[in-house]
C-alpha positions in Angstrom: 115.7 94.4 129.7 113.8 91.3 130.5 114.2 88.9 133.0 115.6 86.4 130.1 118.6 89.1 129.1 119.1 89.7 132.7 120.0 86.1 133.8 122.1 86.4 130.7 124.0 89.6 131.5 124.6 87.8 134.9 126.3 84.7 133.6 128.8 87.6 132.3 129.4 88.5 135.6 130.5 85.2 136.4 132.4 84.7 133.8 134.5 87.6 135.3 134.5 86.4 138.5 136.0 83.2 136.7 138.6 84.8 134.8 139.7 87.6 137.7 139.9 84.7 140.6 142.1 82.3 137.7 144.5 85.1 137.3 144.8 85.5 140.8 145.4 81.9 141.3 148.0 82.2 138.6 149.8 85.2 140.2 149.8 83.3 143.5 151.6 80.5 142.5 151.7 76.6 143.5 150.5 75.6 146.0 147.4 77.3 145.4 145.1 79.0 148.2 142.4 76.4 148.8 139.7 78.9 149.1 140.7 80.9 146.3 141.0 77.7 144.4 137.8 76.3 145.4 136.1 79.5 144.8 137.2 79.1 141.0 136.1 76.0 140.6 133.0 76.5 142.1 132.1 79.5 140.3 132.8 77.4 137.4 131.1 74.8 137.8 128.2 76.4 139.0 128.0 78.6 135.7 128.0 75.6 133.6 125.1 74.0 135.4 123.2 77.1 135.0 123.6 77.1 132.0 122.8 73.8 130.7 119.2 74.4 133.0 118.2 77.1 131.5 118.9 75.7 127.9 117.2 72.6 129.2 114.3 74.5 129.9 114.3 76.5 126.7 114.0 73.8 124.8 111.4 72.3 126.6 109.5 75.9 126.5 110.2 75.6 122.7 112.7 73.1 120.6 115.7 75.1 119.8 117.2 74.2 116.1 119.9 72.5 115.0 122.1 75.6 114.8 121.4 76.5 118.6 121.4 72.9 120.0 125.0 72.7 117.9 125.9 76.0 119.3 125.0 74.7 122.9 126.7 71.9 122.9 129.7 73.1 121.5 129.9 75.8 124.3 129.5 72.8 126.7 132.0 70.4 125.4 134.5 73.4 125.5 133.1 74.0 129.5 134.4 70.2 130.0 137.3 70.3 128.8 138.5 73.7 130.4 137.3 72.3 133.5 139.1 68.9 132.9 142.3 70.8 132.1 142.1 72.8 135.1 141.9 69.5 137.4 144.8 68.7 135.2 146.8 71.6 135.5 146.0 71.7 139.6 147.4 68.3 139.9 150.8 68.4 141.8 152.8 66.9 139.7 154.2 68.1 136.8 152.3 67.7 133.4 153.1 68.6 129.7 153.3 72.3 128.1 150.2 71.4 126.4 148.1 70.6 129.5 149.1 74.2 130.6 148.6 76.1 127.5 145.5 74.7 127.0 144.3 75.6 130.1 145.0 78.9 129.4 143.4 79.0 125.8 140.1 77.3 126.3 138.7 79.8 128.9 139.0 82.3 125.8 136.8 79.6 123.6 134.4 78.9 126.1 133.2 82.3 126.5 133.3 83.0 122.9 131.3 80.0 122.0 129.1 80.4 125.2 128.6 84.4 123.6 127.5 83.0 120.0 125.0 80.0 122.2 123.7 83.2 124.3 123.2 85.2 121.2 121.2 82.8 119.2 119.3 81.7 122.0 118.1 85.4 122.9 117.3 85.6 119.2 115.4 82.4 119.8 113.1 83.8 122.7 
């Protein structure tokens, strides 16, 4: 395994870390923990930066197509808006079903389409 696939298998490993510390958060109930919480988020956000460096720099090492860049910045958008729905969801006062549920669905998305973005990418290199 190259150093490529490596930093790849580790962005796995934080996606755990994402998904075992958000159903932690959800098992301990409102008000959350606010190092638990922070944890999340940070963990999260700091997976999506990573991210969008290294395809930054992959395309700069050599132009991705339109399939990957598409890929990428599908993955991304769905990044944002799990992100956004989590600040929504972690707001104190009560939002719609929707905000919820989808809070709980896109986490699902984002790693599938971040999977396919990894995939094609590695295939790229």
């Amino acid at each position: 395994m190259n150093i490529f696939q490596l930093r790849f298998v580790n962005i796995g490993l934080f996606f755990l870390l994402i998904f075992a510390s958000g159903f932690w958060l959800n098992h301990s109930g409102k008000p959350y923990g606010f190092l638990l919480f922070n944890v999340h988020k940070l963990i999260g956000f700091g997976t999506f930066v990573f991210l969008a460096v290294r395809i930054y720099q992959i395309n700069q090492a050599a132009p991705l197509s339109a399939l990957e860049l598409t890929a990428c910045m599908v993955a991304g958008l769905f990044f944002l808006a799990t992100i956004v729905f989590g600040g929504l969801v972690s707001i104190g006062k009560p939002m719609p079903a929707g905000v919820s549920l989808s809070h709980k669905l896109l986490p699902y998305l984002t790693v599938l389409s971040t999977t396919l973005s990894l995939y094609l990418l590695l295939r790229h290199k």
